[in-house]
C-alpha positions in Angstrom: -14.2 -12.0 -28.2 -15.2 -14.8 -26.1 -16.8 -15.1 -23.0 -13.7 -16.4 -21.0 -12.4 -13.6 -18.3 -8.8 -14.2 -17.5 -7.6 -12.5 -14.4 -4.1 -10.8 -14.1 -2.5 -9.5 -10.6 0.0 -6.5 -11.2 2.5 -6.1 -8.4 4.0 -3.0 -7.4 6.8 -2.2 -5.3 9.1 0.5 -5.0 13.0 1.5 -4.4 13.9 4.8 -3.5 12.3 7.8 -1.9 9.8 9.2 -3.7 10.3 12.8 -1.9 11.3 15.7 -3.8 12.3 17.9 -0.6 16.0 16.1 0.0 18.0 14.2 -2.7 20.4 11.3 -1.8 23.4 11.8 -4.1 23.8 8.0 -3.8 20.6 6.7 -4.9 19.2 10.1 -6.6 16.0 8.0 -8.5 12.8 6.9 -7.2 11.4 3.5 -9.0 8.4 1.8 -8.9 8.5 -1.7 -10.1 5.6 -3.2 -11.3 5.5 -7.8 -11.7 2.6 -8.3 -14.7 1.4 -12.0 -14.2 -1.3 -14.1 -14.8 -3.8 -15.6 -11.9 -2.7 -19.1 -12.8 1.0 -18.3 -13.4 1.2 -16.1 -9.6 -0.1 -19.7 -8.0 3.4 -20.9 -9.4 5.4 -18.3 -8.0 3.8 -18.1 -4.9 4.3 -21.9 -4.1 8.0 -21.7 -5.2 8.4 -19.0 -2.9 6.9 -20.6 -0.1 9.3 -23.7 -0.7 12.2 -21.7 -0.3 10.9 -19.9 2.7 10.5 -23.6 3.9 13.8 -25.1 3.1 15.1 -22.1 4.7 13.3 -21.2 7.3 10.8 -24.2 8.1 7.8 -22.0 7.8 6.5 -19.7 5.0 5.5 -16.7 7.5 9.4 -14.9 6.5 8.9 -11.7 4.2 11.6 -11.4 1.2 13.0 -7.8 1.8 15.5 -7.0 -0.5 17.5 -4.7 1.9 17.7 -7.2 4.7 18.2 -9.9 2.6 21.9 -8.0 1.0 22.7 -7.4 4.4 22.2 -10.6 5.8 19.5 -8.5 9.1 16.6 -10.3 11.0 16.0 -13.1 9.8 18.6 -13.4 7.0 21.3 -13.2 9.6 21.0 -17.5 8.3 22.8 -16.3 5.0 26.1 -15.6 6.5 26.9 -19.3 6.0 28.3 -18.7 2.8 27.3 -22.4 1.4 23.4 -21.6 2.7 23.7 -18.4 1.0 24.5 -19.7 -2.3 22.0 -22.1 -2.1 19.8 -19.7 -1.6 20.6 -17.0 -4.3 20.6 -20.4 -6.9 16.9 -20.7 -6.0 15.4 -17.1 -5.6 17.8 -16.9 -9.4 15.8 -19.5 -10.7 12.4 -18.2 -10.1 13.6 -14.7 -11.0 14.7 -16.3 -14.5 11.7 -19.0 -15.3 8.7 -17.8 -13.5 6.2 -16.3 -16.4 5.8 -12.7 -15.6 6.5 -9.1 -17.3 8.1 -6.5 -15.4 6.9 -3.4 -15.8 8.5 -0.4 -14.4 9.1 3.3 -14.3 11.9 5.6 -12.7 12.3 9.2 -11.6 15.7 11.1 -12.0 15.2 13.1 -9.1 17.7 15.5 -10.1 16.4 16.2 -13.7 12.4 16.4 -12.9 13.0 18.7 -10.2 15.4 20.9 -12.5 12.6 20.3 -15.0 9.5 20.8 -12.8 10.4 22.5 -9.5 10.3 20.6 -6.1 6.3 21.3 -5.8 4.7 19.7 -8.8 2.8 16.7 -9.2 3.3 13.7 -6.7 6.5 11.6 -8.2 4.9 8.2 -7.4 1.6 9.0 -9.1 3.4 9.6 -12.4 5.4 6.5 -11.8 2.2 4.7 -11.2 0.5 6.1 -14.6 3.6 5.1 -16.6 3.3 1.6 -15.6 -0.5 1.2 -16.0 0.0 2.7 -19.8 2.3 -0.2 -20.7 0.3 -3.3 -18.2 -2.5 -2.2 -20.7 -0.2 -2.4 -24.1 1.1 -5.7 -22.6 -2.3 -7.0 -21.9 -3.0 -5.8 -25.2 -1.0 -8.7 -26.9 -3.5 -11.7 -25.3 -5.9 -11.9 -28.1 -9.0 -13.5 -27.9 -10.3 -13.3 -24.1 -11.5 -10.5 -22.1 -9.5 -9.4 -19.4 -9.7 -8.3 -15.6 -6.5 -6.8 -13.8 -5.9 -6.0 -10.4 -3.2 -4.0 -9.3 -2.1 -5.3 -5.4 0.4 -2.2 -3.7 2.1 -2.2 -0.5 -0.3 -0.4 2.3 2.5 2.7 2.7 -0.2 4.8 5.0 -3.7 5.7 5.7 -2.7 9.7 4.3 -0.8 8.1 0.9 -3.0 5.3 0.8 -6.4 8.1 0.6 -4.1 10.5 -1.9 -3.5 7.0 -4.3 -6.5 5.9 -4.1 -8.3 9.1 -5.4 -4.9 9.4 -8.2 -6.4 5.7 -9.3 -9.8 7.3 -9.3 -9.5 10.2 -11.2 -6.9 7.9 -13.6 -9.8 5.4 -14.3 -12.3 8.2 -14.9 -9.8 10.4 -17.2 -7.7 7.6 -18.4 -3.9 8.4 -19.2 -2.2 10.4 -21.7 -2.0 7.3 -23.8 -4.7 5.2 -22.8 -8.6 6.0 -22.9 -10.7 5.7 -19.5 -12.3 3.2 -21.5 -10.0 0.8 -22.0 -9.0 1.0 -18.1 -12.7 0.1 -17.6 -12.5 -2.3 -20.2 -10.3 -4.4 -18.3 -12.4 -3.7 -15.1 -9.1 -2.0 -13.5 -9.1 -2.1 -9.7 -6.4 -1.2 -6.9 -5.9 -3.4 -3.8 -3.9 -2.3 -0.6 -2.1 -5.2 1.4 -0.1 -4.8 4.8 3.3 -5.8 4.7 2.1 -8.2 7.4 -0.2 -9.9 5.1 2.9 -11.7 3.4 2.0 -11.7 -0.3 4.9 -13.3 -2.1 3.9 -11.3 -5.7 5.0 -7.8 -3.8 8.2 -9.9 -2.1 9.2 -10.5 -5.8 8.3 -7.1 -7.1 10.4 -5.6 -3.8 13.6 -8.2 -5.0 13.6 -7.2 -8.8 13.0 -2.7 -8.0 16.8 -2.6 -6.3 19.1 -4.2 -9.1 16.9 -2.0 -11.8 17.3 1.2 -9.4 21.6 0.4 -9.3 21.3 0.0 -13.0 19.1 3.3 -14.1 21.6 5.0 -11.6 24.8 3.5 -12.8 23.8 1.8 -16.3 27.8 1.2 -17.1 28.4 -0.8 -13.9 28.0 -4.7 -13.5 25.1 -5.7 -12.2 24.4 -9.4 -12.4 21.0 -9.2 -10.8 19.7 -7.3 -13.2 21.4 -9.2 -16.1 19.1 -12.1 -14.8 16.1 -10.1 -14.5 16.4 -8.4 -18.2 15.0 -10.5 -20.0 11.6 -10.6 -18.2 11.4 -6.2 -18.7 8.1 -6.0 -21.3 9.7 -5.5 -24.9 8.1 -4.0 -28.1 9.1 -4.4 -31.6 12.7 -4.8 -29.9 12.3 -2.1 -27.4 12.7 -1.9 -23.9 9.2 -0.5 -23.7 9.3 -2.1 -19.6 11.9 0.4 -18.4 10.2 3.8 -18.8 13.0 6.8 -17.2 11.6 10.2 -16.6 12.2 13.2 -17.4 
């Protein structure tokens, strides 16, 4: 092992309530999405995010939401000019396709865990979260040679969720997973960082884009779905598996 430390950013975003008490029948999963990618790759992505922000929108201070962007609300309102708008799918497309990242992510079938574990058992987004820190570390596992740091960056949600995560991650690095030793999550000094919304980090604007398609497709796996046909090949992949795309129960 040499001494060389290489630094990895682990986005997470999410699609879907992750409440058990009342179930859309239209969008009846919860998913977290996680975006695996190196320090040096992110600095790509973020500055070809902020150039389409500018060709856009003159300035990079615009937040990618997913939901406003498919309904052309605030300041996406732009991409009812049809021309502007496919421009602008053609360039989000291409960073989606040849940016270097691994998605990593992990959705609830409301329906089935609550007929499984009843509507009062363990936090559904804690789980999700555990599911997708097992596979960052199998991923992480493949880059031979160097030790490594990872840092997972979440959405600020609330001071009472944010406190409840926060001890989760605690208790996760102490305990470790049901596949992964507390040692290895300390191995790869494993820490959690909250951002506000406001703070405009492009790696969770990415990670917000990519949840939606893979929520329509875990819901509805048979219909066509040409985001997440684009997005596919980036979901982490094991001796052939789809190891990225972990659906519970």
């Amino acid at each position: 092992m040499s001494n060389t430390a290489k630094k990895y950013f682990l986005f997470i975003d999410e699609s879907g309530d992750h409440g058990l008490v009342t179930l859309d029948a239209s969008f009846p999963v919860f998913l977290l999405c996680g975006m695996l990618t190196s320090e040096e790759n992110y600095v790509d992505i973020r500055e070809e995010i902020n150039s389409i922000k500018h060709s856009f929108w003159g300035k990079k201070e615009v937040i990618l939401h997913s939901r406003d962007i498919r309904k052309c609300e605030k300041e996406f309102q732009v991409l009812f000019n049809l021309e502007l708008k496919a421009q602008f799918y053609e360039r989000i497309n291409k960073v989606i396709e040849e940016s270097k990242y691994r998605i990593l992510a992990s959705a609830i079938n409301k329906a089935k865990y609550i007929k499984t574990y009843g509507k009062l058992s363990n936090d559904v987004y804690e789980l999700a979260l555990s599911f997708i820190i097992e596979r960052a570390i199998f991923s992480l596992d493949e880059v031979k040679g160097v030790s490594k740091h990872l840092e997972i960056i979440i959405e600020k949600r609330g001071k009472k969720e944010d406190k409840k995560l926060e001890e989760h991650f605690q208790r996760l690095i102490a305990r470790g997973t049901g596949f992964v030793s507390a040692e290895r999550l300390q191995e790869v000094q494993l820490k959690i960082t909250f951002k506000d919304k406001k703070e405009n980090i492009n790696g969770l604007q990415l990670a917000d884009l990519i949840a939606y398609p893979i929520a329509r497709y875990v819901i509805e796996p048979k219909r066509a779905n040409p985001a997440f046909d684009k997005l596919e090949p980036k979901i982490y992949k094991k001796n052939g598996k789809r190891y990225g795309l972990k659906i519970f129960p």
